[in-house]
MARLO-353729 format. One record per residue (C-alpha): y, z, x; residue in one letter. Coordinates in steps of 0.05 Angstrom, whole numbers, plus 5000, padded with zeros to 4 digits. Layout:
N
YZXa;...
//
This chain:
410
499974751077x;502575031008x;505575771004x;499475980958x;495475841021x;499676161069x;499876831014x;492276801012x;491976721105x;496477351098x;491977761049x;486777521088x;489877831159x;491378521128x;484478661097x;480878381164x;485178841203x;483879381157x;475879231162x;476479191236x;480179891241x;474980251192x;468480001224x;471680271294x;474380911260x;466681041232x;463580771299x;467681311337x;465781821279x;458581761298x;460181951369x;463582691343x;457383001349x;455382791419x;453283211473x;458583371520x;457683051587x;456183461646x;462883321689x;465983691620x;462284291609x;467784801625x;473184421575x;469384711516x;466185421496x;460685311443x;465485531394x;471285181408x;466984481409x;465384631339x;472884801322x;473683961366x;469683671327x;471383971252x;479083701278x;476783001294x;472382981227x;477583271182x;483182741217x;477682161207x;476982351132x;484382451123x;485981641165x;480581311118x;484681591051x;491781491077x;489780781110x;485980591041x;491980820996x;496680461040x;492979771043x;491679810960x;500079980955x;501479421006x;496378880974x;498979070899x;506278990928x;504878290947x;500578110888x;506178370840x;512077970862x;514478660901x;518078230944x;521177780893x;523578390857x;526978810924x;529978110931x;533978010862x;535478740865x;538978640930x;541878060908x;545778310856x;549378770896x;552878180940x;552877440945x;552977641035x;546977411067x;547077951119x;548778531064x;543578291025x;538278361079x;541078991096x;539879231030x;532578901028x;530379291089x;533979901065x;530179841000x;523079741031x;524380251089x;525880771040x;520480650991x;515780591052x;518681241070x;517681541003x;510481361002x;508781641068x;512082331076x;506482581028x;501482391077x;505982601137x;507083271098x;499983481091x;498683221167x;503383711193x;502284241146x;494684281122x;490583951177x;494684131242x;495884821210x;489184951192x;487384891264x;492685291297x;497884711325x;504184681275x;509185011285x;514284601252x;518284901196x;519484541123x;527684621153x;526284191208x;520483651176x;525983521129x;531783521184x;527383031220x;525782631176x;534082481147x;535282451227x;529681891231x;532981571171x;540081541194x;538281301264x;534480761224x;540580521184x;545480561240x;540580221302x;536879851257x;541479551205x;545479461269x;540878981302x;538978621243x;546078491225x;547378211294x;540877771296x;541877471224x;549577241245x;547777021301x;541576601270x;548276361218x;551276151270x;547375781313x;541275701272x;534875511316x;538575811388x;539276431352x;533276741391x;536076721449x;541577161431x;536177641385x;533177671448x;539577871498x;540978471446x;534078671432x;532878651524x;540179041526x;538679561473x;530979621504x;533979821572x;539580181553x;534080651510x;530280741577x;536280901607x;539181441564x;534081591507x;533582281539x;540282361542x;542282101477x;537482111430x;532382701449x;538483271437x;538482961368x;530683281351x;529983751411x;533584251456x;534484101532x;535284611587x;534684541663x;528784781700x;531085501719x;530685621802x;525286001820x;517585851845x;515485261808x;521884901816x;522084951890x;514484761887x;517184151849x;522484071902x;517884071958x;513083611934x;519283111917x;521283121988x;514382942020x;513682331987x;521982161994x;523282271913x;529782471887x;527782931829x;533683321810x;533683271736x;527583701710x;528483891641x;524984361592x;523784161518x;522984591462x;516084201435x;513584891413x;518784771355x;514284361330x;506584371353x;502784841407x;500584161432x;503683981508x;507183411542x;510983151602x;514082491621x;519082151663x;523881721631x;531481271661x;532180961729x;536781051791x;541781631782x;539181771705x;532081861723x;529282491701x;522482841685x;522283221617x;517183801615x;515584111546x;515984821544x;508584801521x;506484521578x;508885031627x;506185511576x;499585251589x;498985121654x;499085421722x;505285241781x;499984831821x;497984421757x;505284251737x;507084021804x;500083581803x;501783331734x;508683081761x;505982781817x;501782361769x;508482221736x;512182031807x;506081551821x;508781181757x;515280971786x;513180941857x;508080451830x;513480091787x;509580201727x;515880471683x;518579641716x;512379251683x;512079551624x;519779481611x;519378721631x;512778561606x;516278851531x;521978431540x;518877831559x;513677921497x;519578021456x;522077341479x;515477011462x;515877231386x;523077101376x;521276351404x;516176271357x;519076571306x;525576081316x;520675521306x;518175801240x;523576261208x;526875671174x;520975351132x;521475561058x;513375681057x;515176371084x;519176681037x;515176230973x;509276581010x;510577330984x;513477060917x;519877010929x;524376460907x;530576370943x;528476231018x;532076731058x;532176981135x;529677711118x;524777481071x;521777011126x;521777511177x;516977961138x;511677401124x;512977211199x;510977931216x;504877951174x;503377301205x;503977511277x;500678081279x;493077881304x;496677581365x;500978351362x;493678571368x;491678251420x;498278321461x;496979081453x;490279001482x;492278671543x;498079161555x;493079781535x;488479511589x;494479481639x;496380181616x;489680421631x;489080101701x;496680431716x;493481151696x;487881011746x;492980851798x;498381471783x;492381951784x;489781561855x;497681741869x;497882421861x;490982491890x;493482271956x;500682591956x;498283251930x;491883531908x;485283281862x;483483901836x;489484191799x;490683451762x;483683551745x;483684291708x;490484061682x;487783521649x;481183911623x;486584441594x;490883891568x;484883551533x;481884321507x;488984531481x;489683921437x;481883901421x;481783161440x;475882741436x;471482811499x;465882291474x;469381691444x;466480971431x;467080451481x;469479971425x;474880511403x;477680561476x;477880001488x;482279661426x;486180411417x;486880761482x;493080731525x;488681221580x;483681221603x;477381731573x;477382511599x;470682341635x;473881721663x;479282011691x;475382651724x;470582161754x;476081731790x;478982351807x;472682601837x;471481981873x;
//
């Protein structure tokens, strides 16, 4: 195989994908207008479905622009030598493989960066303000988005650094060793990203005594649960829209509520919501998913040992001198139909696991206060309550509205 046929397999990936995404995007579109289905009648007035379905039309418009611009910037990138040029620039900063590549993926993160906040801008401050949910000021989209950076050049440049002197050093073993710090960082995020990395964005406080957290309490002890980290978030900082979930194991397990959420909803409906979240762990959901990631990650930095070395990677986007970090963005373009179907296998799992934590809290607690929590939930956020099969299927991590109320019901 030559590198211009490898460039043309990789143009070739990105406009399928792109295809794929837009004929489900307009497939779901055509479901907007759908009658809402009887076992849903009370999420929506007549008015507020009408206010639903201008949101999910105005997002669809909005995805098909940004995703078009995007795939014309990316596709002109590799067409123009983009590559080869980030490349030489880099290179003339330092003759240090790992410097260089640090500088590479500074270069294309930032630009990447630069490209999207326009998009991200008018998101947060046109659409989801024209319909009542931001609440995020320009202080903190700009705070956010320097805090996103920095945490990007520290744990990212980090890891890559580690992974490219490691690959230096022991060339084709080198992904065993990618994967042992990519596994330890993965669980030590789970561990303490609530603790660490949340204060960074959000402010933490600890559930107040009073009703609802001796409703929690009580619940906790029935089904032999030691919950006695229950934080609130300040989501309203940013977005009307609400949240909860359960994060860290053993002694740093916790359940994070966002203030939104208890906003929202009634003392009966937060405890049936964390019940749902209980039936997680008690299931050993929060276990899979954290193994099934790292042994995924395994697979790809196996294969991508095998690869990573052949010249046709980096000669495939244009660039002349073969390099690790050159290789590791045509491996990525490369890779990612088998990313897509890895995420629908672990989507379907995800699904399944919703079932069972709902099933969970069913039995433990109640049916009915899940069940107007997750009609509120759905009504607040003016989520889609008629989606396409196809669209669920390839997108969704849950389960549908409907779905869920009928299991529920069951």
């Amino acid at each position: 195989m030559t590198s211009t046929t490898l460039f043309y397999i990789i143009i070739a990936i990105i406009i399928i994908n792109f295809i794929v995404d837009k004929i489900l995007d307009t497939l779901n579109a055509k479901h907007y207008n759908d009658a809402i289905p009887p076992e849903l009648q009370d999420v929506y007035d007549e008015e507020e479905y009408k206010k639903s379905q201008a949101y999910k039309a105005t997002n669809y418009k909005f995805g098909v622009w940004s995703s078009t611009f995007s795939i014309v910037v990316t596709l002109a990138f590799l067409m123009f030598g983009g590559f080869e040029y980030v490349d030489t620039l880099a290179r003339s900063y330092s003759d240090n493989s790992i410097i260089i590549a640090l500088i590479f993926f500074g270069i294309i993160m930032l630009g990447s960066d630069i490209i999207s906040t326009p998009f991200a801008y008018y998101k947060t401050f046109v659409i989801e303000e024209q319909f009542g949910f931001n609440k995020t000021t320009k202080k903190t989209f700009i705070l956010d988005k320097i805090k996103g950076l920095l945490m990007m050049v520290v744990l990212g440049g980090g890891i890559i650094a580690a992974i490219i002197w490691f690959y230096e050093e022991t060339q084709h073993l080198f992904w065993l060793y990618a994967w042992a710090i990519v596994t330890a960082f993965t669980v030590f995020m789970n561990m303490f990203y609530a603790k660490l990395i949340v204060p960074m964005f959000n402010k933490q406080t600890p559930l107040e005594k009073g009703s609802l957290r001796d409703k929690i309490s009580d619940y906790a002890q029935t089904v032999g649960f030691n919950l006695d980290k229950i934080f609130i978030i300040d989501g309203s900082k940013r977005s009307t829209k609400a949240n909860a979930y359960f994060s860290g194991f053993g002694s740093e397990k916790r359940v994070t509520l966002y203030d939104t959420l208890v906003n929202d909803l009634n003392e009966e409906e937060i405890v049936a919501v964390l019940a749902h979240e209980v039936g997680h762990y008690k299931k050993k959901h929060i276990i899979f998913n954290l193994i099934a990631s790292v042994l995924l990650t395994g697979l790809t930095l196996y294969i991508l040992s095998i690869f990573i070395s052949n010249p046709l990677l980096s000669h495939a986007l244009g660039v002349s001198i073969p390099s690790f970090h050159v290789g590791l963005i045509a491996f990525g373009m490369l890779y990612s139909p088998i990313s897509e179907v890895t995420g629908f296998i672990m989507n379907h799992f995800s699904r399944k696991f919703e079932y069972q934590a709902d099933d969970y809290a069913k039995t433990t607690y109640k049916a009915e206060p899940l069940i107007t929590s997750l009609k509120k939930l759905s009504k607040n956020s003016l989520s889609n309550l008629t989606p396409h099969p196809a669209y669920v299927w390839v997108h969704y991590s849950h389960p549908t509205l409907l779905e869920r109320v009928k299991n529920l019901k069951k």
